[in-house]
MDAnalysis code that builds the backbone (N, CA, C; Angstrom):
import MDAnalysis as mda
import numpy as np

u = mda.Universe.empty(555, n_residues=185, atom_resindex=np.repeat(np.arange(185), 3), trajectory=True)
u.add_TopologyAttr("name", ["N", "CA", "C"] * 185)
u.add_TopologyAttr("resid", np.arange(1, 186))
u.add_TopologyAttr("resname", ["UNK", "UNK", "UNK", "UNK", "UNK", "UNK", "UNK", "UNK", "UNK", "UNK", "UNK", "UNK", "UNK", "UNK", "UNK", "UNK", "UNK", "UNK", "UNK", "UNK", "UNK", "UNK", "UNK", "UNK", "UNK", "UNK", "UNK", "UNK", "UNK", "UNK", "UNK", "UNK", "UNK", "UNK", "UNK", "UNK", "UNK", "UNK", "UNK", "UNK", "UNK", "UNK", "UNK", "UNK", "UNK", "UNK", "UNK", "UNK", "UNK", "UNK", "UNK", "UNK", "UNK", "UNK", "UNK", "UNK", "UNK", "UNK", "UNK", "UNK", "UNK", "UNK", "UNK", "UNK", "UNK", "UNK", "UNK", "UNK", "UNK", "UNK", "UNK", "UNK", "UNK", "UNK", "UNK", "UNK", "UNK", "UNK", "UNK", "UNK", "UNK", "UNK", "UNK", "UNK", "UNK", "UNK", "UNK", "UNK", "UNK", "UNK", "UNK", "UNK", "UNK", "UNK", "UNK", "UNK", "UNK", "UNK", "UNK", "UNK", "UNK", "UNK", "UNK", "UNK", "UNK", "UNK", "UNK", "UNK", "UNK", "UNK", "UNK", "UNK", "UNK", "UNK", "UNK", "UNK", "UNK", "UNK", "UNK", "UNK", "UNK", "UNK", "UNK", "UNK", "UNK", "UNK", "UNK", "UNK", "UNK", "UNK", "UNK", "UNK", "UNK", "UNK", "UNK", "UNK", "UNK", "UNK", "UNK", "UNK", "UNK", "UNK", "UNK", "UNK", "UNK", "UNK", "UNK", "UNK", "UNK", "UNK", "UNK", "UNK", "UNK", "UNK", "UNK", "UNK", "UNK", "UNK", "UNK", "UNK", "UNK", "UNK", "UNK", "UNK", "UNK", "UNK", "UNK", "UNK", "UNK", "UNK", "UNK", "UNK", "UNK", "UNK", "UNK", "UNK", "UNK", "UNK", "UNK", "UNK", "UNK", "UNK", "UNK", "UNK", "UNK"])
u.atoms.positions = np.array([
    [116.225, 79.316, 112.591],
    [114.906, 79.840, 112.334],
    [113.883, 78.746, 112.556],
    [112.758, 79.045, 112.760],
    [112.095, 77.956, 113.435],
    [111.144, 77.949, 111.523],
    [109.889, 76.991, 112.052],
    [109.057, 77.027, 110.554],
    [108.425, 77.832, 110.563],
    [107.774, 78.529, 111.160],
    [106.757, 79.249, 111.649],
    [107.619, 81.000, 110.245],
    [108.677, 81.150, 110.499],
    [109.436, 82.161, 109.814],
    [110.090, 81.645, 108.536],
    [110.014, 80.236, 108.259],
    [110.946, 79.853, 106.809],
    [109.396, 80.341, 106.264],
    [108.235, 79.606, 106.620],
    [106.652, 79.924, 105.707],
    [106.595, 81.175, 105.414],
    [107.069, 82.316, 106.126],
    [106.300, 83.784, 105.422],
    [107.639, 84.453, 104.920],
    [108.223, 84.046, 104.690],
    [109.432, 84.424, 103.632],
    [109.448, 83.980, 102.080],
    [109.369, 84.983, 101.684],
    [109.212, 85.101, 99.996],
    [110.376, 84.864, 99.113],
    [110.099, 84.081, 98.333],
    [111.489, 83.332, 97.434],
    [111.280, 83.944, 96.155],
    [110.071, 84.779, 95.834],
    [110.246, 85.462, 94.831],
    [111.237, 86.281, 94.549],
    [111.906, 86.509, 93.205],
    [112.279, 88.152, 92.591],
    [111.869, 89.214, 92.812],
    [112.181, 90.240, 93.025],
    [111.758, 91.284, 92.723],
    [111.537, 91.500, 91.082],
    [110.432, 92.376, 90.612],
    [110.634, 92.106, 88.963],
    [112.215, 93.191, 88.588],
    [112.322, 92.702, 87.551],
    [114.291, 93.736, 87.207],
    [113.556, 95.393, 87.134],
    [114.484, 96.122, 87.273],
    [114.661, 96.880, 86.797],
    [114.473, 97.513, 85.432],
    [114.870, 97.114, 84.479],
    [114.742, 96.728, 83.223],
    [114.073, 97.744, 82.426],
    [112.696, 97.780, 83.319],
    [111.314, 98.321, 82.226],
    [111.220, 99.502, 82.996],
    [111.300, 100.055, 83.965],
    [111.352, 101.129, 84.816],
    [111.626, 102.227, 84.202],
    [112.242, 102.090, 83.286],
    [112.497, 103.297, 82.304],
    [111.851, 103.630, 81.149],
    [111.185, 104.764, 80.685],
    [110.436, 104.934, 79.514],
    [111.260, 105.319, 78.545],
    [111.882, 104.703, 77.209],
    [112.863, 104.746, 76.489],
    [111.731, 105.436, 75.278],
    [112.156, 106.004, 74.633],
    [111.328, 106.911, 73.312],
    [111.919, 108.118, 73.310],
    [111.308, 109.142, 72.572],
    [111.526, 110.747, 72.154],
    [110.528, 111.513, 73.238],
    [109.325, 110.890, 73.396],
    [108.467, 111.369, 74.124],
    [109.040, 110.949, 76.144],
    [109.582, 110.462, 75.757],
    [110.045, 109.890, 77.442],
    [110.333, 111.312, 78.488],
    [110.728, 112.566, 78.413],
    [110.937, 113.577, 79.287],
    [110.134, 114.392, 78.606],
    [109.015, 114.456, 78.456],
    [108.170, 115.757, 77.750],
    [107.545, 116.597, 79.558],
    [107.495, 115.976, 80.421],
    [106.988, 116.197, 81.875],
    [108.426, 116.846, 82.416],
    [109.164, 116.970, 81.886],
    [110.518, 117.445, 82.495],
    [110.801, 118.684, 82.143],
    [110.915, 119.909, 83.013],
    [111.099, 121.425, 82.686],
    [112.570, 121.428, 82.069],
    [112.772, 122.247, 81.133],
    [113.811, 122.214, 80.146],
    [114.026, 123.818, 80.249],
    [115.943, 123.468, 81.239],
    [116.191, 124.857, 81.717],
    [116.834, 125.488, 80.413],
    [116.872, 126.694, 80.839],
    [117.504, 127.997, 79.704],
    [118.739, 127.889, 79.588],
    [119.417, 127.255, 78.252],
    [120.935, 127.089, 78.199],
    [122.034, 128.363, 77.651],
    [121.123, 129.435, 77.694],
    [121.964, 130.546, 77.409],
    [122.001, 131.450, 78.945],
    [123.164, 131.437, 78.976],
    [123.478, 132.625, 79.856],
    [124.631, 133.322, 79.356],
    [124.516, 134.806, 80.119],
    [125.232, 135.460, 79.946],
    [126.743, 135.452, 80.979],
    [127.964, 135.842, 80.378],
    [128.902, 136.501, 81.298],
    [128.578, 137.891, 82.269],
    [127.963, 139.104, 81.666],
    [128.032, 139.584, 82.432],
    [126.246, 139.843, 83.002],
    [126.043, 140.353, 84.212],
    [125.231, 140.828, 84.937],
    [124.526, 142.007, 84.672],
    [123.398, 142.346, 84.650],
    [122.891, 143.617, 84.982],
    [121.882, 143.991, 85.522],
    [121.648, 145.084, 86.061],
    [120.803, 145.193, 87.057],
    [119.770, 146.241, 86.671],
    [118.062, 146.216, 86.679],
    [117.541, 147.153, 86.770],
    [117.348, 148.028, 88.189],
    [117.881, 149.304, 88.329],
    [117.465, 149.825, 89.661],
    [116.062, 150.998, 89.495],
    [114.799, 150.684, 90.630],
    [114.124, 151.537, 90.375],
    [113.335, 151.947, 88.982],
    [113.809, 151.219, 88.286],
    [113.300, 151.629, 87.054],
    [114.217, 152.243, 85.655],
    [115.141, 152.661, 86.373],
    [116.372, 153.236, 85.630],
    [116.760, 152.236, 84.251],
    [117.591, 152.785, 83.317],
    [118.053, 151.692, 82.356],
    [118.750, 151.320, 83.127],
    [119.109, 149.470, 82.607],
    [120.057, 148.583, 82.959],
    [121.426, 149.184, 83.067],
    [122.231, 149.082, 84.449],
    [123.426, 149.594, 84.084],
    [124.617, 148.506, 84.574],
    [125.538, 147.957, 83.870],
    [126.702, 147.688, 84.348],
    [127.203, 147.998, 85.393],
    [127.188, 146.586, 86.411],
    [127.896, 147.198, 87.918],
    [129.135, 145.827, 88.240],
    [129.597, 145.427, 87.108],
    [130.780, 144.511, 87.395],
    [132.355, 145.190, 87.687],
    [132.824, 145.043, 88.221],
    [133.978, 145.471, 88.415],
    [135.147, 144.402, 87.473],
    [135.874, 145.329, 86.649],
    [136.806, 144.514, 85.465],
    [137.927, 144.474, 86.472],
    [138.906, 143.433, 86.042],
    [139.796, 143.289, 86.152],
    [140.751, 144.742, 85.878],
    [141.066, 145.430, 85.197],
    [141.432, 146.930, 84.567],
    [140.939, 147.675, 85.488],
    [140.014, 147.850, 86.048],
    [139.788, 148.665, 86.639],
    [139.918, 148.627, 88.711],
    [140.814, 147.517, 89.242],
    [141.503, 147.227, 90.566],
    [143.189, 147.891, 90.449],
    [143.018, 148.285, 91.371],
    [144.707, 148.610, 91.595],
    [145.321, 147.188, 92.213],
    [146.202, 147.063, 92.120],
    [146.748, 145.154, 92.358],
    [147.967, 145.346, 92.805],
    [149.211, 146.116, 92.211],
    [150.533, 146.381, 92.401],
    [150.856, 147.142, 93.438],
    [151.944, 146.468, 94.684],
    [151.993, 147.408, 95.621],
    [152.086, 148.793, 95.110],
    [153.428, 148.656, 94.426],
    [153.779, 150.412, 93.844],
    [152.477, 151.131, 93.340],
    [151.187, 150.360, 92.920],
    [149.847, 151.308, 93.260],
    [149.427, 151.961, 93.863],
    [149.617, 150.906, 95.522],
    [148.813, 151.855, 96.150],
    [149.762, 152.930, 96.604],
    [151.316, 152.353, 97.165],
    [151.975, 153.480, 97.339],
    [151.686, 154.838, 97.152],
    [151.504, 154.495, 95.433],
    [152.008, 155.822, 94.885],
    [150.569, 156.617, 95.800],
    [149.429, 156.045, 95.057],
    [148.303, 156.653, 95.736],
    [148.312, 157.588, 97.368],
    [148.961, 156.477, 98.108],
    [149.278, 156.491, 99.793],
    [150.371, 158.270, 99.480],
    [151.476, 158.092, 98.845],
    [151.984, 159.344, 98.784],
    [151.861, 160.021, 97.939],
    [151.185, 160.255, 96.634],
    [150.537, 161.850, 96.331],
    [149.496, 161.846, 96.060],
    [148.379, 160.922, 96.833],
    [147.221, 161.279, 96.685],
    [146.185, 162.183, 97.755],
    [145.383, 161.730, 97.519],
    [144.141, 163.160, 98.584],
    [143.562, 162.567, 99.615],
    [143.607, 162.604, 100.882],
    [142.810, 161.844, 102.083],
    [141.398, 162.365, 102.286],
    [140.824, 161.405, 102.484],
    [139.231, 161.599, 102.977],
    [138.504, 160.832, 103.927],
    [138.959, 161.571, 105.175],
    [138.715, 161.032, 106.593],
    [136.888, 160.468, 106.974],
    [136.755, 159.504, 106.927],
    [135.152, 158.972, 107.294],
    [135.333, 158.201, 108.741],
    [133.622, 157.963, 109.676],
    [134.055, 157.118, 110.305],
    [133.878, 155.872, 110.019],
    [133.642, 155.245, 108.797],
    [133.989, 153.733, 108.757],
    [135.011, 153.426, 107.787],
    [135.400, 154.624, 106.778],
    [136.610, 154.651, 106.045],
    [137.667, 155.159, 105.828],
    [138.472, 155.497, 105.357],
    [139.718, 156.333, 105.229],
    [139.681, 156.214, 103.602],
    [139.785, 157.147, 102.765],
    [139.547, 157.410, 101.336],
    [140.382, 157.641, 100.989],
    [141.871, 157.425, 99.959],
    [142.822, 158.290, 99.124],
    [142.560, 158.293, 97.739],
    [142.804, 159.543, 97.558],
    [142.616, 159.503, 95.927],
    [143.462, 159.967, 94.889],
    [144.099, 159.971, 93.946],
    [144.768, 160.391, 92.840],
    [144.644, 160.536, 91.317],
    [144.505, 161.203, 90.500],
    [143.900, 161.636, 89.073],
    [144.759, 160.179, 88.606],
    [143.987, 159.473, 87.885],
    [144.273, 158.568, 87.269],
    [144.720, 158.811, 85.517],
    [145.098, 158.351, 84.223],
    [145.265, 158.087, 82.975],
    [144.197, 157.148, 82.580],
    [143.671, 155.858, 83.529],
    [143.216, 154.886, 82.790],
    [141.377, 155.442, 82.267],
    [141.172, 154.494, 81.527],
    [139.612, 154.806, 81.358],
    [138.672, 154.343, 82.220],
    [138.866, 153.987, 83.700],
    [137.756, 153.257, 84.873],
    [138.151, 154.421, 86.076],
    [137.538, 154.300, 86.787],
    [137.898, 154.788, 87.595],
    [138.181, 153.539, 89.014],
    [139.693, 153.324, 89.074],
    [140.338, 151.973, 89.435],
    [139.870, 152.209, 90.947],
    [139.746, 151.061, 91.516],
    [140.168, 150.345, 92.936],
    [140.758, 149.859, 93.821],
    [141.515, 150.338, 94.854],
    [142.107, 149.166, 95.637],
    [141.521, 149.544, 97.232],
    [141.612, 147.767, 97.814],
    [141.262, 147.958, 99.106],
    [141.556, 147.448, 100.077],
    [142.106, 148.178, 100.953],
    [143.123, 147.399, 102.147],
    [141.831, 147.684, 103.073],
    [142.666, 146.514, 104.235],
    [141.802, 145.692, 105.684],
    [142.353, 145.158, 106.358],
    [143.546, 146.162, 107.477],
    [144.609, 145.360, 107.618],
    [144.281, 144.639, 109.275],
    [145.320, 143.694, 109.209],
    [145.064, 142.718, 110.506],
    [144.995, 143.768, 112.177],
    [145.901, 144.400, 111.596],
    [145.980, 145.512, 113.183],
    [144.864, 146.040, 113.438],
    [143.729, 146.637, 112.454],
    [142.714, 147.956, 112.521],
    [141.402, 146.640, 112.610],
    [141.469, 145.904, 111.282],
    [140.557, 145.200, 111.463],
    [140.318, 143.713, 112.828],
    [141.161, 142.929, 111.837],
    [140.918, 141.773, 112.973],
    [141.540, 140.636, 112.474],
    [140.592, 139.435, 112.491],
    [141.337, 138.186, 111.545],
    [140.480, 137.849, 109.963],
    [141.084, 136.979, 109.426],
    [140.710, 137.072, 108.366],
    [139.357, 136.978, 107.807],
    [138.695, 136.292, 108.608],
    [136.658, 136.655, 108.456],
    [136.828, 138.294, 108.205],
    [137.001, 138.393, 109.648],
    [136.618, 140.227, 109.933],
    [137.086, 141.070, 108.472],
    [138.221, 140.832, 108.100],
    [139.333, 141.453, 107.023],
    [138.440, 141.388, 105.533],
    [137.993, 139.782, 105.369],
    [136.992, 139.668, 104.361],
    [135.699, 140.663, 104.236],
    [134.887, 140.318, 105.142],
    [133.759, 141.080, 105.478],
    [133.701, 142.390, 104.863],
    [134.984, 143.241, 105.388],
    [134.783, 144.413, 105.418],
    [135.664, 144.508, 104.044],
    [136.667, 144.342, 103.736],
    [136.194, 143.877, 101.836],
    [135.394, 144.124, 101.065],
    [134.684, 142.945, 101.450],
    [133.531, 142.670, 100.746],
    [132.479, 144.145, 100.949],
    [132.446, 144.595, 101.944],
    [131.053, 145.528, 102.222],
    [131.624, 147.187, 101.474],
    [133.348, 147.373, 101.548],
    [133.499, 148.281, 100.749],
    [133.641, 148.310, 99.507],
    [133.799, 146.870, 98.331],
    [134.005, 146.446, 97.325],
    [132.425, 146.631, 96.978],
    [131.344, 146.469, 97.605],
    [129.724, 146.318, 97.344],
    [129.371, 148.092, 97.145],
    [130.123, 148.841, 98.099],
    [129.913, 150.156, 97.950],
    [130.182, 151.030, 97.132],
    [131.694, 150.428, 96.879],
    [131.887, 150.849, 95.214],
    [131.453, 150.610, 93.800],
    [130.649, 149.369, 93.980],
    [129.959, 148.952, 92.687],
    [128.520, 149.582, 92.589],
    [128.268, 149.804, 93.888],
    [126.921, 150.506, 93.995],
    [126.760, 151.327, 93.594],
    [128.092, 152.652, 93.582],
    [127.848, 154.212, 93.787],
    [128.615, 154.162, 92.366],
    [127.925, 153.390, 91.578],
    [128.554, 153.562, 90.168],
    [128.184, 154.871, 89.367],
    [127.253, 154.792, 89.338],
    [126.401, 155.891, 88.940],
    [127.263, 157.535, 89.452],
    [127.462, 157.467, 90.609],
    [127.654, 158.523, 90.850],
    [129.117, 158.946, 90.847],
    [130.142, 157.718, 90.473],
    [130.993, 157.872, 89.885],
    [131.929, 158.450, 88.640],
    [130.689, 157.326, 87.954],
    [130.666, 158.033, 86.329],
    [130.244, 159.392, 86.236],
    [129.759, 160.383, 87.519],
    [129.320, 161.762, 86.988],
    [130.990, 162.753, 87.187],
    [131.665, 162.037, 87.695],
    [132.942, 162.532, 88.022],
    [133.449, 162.781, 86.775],
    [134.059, 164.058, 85.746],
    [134.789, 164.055, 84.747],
    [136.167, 163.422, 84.539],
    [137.059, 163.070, 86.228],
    [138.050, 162.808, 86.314],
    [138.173, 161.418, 86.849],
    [139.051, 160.612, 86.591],
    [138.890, 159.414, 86.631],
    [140.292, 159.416, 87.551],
    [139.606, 158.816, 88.957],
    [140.709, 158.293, 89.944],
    [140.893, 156.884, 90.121],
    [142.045, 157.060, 90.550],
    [142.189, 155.721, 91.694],
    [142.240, 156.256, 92.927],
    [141.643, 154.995, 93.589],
    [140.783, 155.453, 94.631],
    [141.308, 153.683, 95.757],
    [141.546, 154.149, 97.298],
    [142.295, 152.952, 97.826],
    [141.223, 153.440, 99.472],
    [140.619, 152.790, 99.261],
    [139.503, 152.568, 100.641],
    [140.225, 151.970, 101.514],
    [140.397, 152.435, 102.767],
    [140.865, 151.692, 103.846],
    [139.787, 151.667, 104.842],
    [139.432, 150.191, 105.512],
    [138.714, 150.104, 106.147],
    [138.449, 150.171, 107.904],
    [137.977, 150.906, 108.312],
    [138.006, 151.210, 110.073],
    [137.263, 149.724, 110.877],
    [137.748, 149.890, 111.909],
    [136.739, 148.779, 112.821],
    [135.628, 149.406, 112.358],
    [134.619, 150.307, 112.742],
    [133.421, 150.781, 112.878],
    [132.801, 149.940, 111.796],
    [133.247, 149.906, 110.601],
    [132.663, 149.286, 109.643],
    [132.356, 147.760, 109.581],
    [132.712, 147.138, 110.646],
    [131.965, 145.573, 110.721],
    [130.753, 145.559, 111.856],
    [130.171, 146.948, 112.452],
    [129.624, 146.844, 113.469],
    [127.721, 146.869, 112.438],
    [128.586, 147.338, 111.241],
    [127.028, 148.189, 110.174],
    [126.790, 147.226, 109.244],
    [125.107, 147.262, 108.241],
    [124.768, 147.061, 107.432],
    [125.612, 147.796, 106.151],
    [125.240, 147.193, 105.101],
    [125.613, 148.156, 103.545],
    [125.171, 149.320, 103.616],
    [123.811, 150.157, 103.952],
    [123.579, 151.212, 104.095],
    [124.257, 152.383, 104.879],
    [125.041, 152.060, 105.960],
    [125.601, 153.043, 106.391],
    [127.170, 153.612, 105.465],
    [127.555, 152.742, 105.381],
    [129.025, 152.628, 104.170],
    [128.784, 153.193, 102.766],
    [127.481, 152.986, 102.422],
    [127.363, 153.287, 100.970],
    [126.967, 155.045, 101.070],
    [126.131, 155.462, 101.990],
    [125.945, 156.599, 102.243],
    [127.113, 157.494, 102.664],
    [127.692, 157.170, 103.190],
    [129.239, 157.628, 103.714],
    [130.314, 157.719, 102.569],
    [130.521, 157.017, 101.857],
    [131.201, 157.242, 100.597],
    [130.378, 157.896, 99.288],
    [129.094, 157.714, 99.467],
    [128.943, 158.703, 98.845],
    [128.683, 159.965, 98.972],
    [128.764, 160.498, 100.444],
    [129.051, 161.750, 100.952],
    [130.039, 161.921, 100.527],
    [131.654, 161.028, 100.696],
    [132.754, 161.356, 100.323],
    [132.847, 161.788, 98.667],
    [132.163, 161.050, 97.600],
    [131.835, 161.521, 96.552],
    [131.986, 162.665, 96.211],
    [130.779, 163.275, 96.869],
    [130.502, 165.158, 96.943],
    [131.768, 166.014, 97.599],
    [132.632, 165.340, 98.386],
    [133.763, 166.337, 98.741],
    [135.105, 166.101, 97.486],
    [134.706, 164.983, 96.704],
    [136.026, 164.487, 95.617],
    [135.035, 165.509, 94.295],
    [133.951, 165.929, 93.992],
    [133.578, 166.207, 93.295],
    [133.671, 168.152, 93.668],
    [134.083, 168.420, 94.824],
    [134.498, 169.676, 95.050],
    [136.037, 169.929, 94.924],
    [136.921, 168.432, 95.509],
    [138.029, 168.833, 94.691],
    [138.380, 168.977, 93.586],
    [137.413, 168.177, 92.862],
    [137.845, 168.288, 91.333],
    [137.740, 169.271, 90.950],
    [136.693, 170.618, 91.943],
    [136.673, 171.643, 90.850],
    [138.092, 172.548, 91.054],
    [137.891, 172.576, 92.170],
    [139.528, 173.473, 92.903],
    [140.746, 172.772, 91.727],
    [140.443, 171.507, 91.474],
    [141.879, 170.624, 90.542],
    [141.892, 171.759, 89.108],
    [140.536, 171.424, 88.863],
    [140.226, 172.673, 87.613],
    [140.262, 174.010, 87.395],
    [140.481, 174.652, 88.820],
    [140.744, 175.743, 88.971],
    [141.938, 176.039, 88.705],
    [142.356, 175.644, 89.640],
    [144.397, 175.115, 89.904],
    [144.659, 175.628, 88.517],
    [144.315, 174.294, 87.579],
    [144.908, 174.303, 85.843],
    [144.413, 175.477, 85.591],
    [143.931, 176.159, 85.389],
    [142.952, 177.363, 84.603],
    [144.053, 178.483, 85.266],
    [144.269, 178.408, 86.413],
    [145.318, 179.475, 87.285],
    [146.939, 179.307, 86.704],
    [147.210, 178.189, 86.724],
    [148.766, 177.723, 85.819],
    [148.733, 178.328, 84.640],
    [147.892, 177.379, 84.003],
    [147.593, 178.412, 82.428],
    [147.868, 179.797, 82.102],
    [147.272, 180.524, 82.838],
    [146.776, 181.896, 82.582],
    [148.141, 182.164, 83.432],
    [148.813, 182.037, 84.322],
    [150.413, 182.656, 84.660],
    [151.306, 182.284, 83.734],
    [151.237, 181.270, 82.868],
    [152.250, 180.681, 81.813],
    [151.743, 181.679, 81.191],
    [151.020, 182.056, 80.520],
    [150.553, 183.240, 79.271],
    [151.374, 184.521, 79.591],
])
């Protein structure tokens, strides 16, 4: 280094660290102080409506192959074009879920997710119009290609068209019994 550069070089300290900090009770009063309560579950106002529960429980997924089976053989088909619907009178108190997306129809595992996800969103949606059902199914959505080509709106409308044809079987189901009955007599 020549002199010209030892002269404008500073041999001072920096001052420490030390004091940089405001130590007291009053020291974070300028600091927003977030909300330490939260809740587990979610709810949603729609439109104005009361708050309603749209979590899906654990109790209320079908999980066990022999679920869907059973569903797959004595339950009710309901042909859509972005879904395939089966259904069967359930015992439990939800009206349960399961939902296949298989590699052949769909694709790879993005694609498989996706469409998951967009029929799992449709069922939490059309809660409402679930709960108007007296009969509580399980219910096993199978998902079509068509259905990764759409938004949520086309899927949610479509199953809940399917809705209105499960809410006409139910009455024929009620008929059925009322017809057994009255031949047992």
């Amino acid at each position: 280094m020549d002199n010209y550069a030892k002269e404008n070089i500073s041999t001072k300290q920096p001052p420490s660290g030390e004091e940089a900090r405001i130590s007291g009770a009053d020291g974070d009063q300028k600091r927003t102080q977030r909300n330490q309560t939260t809740t587990g579950k979610r709810t949603q106002a729609i439109n104005g409506s009361p708050l309603l529960d749209f979590s899906l429980p654990k109790d209320a997924r079908l999980r066990k192959p022999r679920e869907f089976r059973r569903v797959y053989a004595e339950g009710k088909c309901f042909e859509g074009r972005l879904m395939t619907v089966f259904i069967i009178p359930s015992e439990s108190e939800f009206q349960r879920l399961g939902i296949t997306a298989s590699k052949k129809a769909i694709g790879n595992a993005v694609q498989r997710n996706r469409a998951k996800r967009l029929l799992r969103e449709t069922f939490r949606l059309s809660k409402a119009e679930l709960n108007e059902l007296e009969t509580k199914f399980d219910w096993v959505l199978n998902a079509r290609r068509n259905l990764l080509r759409v938004k949520l709106e086309q899927p949610l409308s479509e199953f809940r068209q399917i809705i209105e044809k499960v809410k006409k079987f139910e009455i024929k189901i009620k008929q059925g019994e009322e017809n057994v009955e009255a031949e047992a007599k």
